[in-house]
C-alpha positions as CSV (number, residue, x, y, z in Angstrom):
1,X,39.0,7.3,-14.5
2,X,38.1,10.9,-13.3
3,X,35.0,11.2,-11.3
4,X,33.3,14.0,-14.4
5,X,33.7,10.8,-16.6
6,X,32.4,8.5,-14.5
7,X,29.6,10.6,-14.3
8,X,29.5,10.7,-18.2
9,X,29.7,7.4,-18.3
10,X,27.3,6.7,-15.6
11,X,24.6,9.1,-17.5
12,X,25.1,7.9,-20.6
13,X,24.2,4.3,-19.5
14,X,21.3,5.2,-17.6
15,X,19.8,7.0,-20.8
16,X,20.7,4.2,-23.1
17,X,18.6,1.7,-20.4
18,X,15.6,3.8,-20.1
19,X,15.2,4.5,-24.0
20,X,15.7,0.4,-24.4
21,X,13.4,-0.5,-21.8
22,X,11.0,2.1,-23.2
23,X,11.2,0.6,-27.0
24,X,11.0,-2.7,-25.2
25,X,8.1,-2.5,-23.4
26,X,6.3,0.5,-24.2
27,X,4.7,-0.7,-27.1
28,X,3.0,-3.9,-25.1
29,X,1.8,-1.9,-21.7
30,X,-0.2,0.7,-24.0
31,X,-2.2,-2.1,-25.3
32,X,-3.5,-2.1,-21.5
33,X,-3.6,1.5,-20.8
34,X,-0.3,1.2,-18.8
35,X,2.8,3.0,-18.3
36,X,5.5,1.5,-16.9
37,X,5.5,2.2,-13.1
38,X,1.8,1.4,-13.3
39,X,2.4,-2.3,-15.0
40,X,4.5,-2.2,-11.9
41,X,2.2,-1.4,-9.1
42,X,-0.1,-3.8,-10.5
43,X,3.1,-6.3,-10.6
44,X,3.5,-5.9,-6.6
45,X,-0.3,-5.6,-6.0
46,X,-0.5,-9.2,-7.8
47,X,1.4,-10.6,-4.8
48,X,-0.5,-9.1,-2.1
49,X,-2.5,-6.5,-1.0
50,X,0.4,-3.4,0.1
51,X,-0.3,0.1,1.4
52,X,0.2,3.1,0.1
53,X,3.9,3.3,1.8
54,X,4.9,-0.2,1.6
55,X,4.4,-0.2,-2.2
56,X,6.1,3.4,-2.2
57,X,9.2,1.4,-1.0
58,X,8.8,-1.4,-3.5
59,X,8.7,0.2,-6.7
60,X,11.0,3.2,-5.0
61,X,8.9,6.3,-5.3
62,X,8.3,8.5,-3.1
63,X,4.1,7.8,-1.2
64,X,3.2,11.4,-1.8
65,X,3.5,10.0,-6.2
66,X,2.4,6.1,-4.9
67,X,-0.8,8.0,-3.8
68,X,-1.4,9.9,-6.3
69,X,-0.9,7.4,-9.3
70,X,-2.8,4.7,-7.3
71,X,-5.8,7.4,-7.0
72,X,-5.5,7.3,-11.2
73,X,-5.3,3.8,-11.1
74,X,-8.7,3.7,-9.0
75,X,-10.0,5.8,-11.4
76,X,-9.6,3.5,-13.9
77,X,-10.6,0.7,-12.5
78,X,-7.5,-1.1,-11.9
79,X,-7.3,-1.1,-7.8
80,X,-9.2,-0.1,-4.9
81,X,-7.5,2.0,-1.8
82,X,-9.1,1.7,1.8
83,X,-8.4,3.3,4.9
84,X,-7.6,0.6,8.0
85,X,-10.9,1.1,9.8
86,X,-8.2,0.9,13.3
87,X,-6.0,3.7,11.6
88,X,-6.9,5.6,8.8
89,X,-3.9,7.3,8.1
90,X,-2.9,3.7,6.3
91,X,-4.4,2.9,3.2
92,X,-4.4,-0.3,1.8
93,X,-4.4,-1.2,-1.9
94,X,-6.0,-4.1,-3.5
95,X,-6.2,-5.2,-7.2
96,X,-9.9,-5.4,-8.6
97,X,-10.7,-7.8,-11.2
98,X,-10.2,-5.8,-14.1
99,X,-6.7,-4.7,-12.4
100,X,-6.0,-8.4,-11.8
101,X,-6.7,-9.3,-15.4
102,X,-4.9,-6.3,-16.8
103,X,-1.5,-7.7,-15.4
104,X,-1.9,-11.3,-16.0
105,X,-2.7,-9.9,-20.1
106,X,0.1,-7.8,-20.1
107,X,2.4,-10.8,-18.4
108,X,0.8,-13.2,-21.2
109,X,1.6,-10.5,-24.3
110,X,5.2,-9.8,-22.7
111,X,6.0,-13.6,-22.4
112,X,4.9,-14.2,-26.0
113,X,6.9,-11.1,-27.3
114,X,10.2,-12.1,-25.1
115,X,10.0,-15.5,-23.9
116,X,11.8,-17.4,-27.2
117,X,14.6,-14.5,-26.6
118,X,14.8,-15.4,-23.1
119,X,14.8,-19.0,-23.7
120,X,17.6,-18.6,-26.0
121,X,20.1,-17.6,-23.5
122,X,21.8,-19.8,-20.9
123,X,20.9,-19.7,-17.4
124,X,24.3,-18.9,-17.0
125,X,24.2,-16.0,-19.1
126,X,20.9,-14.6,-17.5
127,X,22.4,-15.2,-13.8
128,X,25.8,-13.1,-15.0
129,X,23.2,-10.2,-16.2
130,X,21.0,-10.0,-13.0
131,X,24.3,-10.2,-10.7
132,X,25.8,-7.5,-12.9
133,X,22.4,-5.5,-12.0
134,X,22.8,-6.2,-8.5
135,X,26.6,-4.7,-8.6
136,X,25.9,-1.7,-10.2
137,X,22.9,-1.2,-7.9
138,X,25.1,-1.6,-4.4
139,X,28.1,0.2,-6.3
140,X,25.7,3.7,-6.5
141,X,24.2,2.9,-2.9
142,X,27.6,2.9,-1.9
143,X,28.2,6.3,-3.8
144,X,25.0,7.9,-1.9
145,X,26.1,6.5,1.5
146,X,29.7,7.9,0.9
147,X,28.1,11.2,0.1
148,X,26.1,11.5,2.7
149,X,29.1,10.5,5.4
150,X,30.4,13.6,3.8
């Protein structure tokens, strides 16, 4: 395979995943006022309290867009951001209550719309999927670090 249709190929999967996670889970987070990478701040913020940066890495943003959606997500109510009172160039986000109960509700509606699916499929099958994930993942870091060697 040629490298311009491995790149076809590459694009065309990448569409196709983001319009079927979209359908998949669109619906469900806009009950809650979420989009996507939201739901998934609040995911990581359920966990532990993470700052600005750290959560930047999680969700693999870059902190200049971690800041500016977790300022929006103050807004609404969802988190609260406070400077380390030994170095304020750190900012520390926490869930409130309301952001708290926004995740567990979304959790709740997204195990009730998925969960029988899930439950249908072997272990087995779910484990080949998620190590699949994992080998495209390090197969495109590998493409970046070749690149960048270049």
């Amino acid at each position: 395979m040629d490298s311009v249709a491995f790149k076809n190929e590459v694009w065309d999967f990448l569409r196709f995943l983001h319009d079927y996670t979209d359908r998949t889970f669109h619906s469900i987070l806009e009950q809650y006022g979420l989009t996507m990478m939201q739901a998934r701040i609040l995911g990581e913020l359920t966990f532990h309290d993470l700052t600005i940066g750290s959560l930047a890495e999680c969700v693999e943003i870059l902190p200049a867009n971690a800041s500016v959606l977790c300022k929006k997500m103050e807004r609404q109510g969802l988190l609260r951001r406070f400077r380390r009172p030994e170095d304020e160039r750190y900012v520390t986000l926490t869930l409130t209550d309301a952001g708290r109960q926004a995740a567990q509700d979304a959790i709740c509606s997204l195990e009730e719309k998925y969960g029988p699916f899930l439950q249908e499929k072997s272990g087995e099958e779910l484990e080949e999927i998620m190590e699949s994930m994992k080998k495209i993942r390090g197969f495109m870091q590998q493409m970046c670090e070749y690149r960048e060697q270049q």
